[in-house]
C-alpha positions in Angstrom: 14.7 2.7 12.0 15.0 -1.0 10.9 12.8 -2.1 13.7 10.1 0.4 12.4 10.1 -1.2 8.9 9.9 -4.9 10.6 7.2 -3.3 12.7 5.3 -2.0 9.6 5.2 -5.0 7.8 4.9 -7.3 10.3 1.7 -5.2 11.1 1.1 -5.6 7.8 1.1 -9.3 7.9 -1.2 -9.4 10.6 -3.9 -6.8 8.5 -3.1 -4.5 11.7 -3.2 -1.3 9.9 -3.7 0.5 13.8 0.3 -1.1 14.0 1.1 0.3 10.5 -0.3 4.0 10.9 1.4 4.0 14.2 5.0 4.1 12.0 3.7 6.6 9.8 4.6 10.2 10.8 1.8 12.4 10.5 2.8 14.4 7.6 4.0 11.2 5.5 4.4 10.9 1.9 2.9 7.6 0.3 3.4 6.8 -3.3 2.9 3.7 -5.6 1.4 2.7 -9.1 -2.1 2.1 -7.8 -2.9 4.8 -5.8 -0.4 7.6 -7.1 0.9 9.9 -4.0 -1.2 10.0 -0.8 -0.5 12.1 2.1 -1.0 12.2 6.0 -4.5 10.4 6.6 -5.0 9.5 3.3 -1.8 7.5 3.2 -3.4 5.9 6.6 -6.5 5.2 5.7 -5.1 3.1 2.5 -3.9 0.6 4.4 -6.7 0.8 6.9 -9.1 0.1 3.9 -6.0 -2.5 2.4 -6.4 -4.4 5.7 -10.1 -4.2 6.0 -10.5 -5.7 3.0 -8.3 -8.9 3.0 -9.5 -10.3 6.8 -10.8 -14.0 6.0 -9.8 -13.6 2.5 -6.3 -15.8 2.7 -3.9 -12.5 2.2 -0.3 -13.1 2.9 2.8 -11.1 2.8 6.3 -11.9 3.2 9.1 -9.2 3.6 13.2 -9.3 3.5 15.9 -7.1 2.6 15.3 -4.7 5.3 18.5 -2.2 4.4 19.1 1.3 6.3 21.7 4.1 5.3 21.1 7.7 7.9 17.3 8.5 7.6 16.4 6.3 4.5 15.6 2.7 4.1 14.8 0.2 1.9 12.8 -3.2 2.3 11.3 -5.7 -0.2 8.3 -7.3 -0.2 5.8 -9.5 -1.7 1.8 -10.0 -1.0 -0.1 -12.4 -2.2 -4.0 -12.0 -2.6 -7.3 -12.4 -4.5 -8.0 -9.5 -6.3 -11.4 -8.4 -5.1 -12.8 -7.0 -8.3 -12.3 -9.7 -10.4 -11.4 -12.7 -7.9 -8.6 -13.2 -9.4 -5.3 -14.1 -7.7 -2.1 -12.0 -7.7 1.1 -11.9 -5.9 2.7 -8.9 -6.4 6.8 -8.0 -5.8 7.4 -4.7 -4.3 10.6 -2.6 -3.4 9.7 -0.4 -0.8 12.2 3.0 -0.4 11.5 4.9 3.3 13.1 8.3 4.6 12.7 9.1 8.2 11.5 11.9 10.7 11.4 12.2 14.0 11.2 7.9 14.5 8.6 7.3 11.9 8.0 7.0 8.4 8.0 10.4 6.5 8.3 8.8 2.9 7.2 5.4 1.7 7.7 4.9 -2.0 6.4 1.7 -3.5 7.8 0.5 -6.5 6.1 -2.4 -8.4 5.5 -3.5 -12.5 2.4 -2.4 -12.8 1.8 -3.8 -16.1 2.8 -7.6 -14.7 0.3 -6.8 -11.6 -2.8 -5.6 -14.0 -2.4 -9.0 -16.4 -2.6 -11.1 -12.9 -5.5 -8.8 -11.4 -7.6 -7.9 -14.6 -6.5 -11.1 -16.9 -6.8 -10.2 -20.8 -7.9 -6.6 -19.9 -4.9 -6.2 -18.0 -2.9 -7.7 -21.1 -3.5 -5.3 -23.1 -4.1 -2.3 -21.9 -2.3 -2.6 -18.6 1.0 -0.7 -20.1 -1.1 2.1 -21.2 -0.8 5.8 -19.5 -4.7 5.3 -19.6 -4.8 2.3 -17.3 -2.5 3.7 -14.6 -4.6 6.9 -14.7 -8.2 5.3 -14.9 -6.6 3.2 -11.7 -5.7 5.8 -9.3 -9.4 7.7 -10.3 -10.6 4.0 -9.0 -8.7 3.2 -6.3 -9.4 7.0 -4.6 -12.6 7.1 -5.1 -12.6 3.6 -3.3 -10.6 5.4 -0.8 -12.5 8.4 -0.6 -15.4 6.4 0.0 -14.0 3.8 2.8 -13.4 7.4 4.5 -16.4 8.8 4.4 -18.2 5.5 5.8 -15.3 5.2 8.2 -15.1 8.9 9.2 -11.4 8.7 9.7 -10.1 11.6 8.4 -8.9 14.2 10.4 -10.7 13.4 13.7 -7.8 12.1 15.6 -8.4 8.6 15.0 -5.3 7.7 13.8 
């Protein structure tokens, strides 16, 4: 299972999110701070849109700490990017948990401070009201509907094209 982790992010690193959904098991769990819990397509499609997004744009990511226990995993990560709504940059730490099925990736659970992230993406804004129950909530309404959108244009969802 550690090779699928190394697989996933060096996917990742690439912006091949064809080589990340291929570690995903179709009924996977994705959860983090920005986009709440995501599941089966959905969870796809976020890092197809992810990907799409940063080509030409400078996006890097690094990875380490792949660990593995049974079925579950662990990994740690960091990305570094312009945050397209406001330009501004942000490199963002991550702990990454995993639990496996059947060779892939049933459960990916991001962990990250989303109040240090929303000072470094929304500047003052982010300051002071990133902490807030309102920001996190206001966030996930954005980034779905961003989502929800990229899906519609994309028509990925359940069509077989993942």
């Amino acid at each position: 299972m550690e090779k699928v982790i190394s697989k996933f992010y060096k996917s990742f690193a690439n912006l091949d999110a064809e080589g990340m959904a291929q570690c995903y098991h179709d009924e996977v769990l994705f959860e983090d701070p920005a986009f709440g819990e995501l599941k089966g397509d959905k969870a796809k499609n976020m890092w197809r849109m992810l990907c799409n997004s940063q080509k030409g744009k400078g996006f890097k990511v690094e990875y380490s700490d792949i660990k593995m226990t049974g079925q579950k995993g662990s990994a740690h990560w960091e990305a570094f990017y312009t945050f397209s709504k406001t330009g501004r940059k942000v490199h963002n730490i991550i702990d990454a948990e995993f639990k496996f099925k059947d060779g892939k990736i049933i459960e990916h659970i991001d962990g990250f401070d989303l109040y240090k992230w929303s000072k470094q993406a929304f500047g003052i804004s982010g300051y002071l009201f990133g902490w807030t129950n309102f920001f996190k909530n206001k966030l996930n309404t954005q980034t779905n509907s961003l989502l929800s959108k990229f899906e519609k244009i994309n028509s990925m969802t359940d069509n077989g094209d993942t």
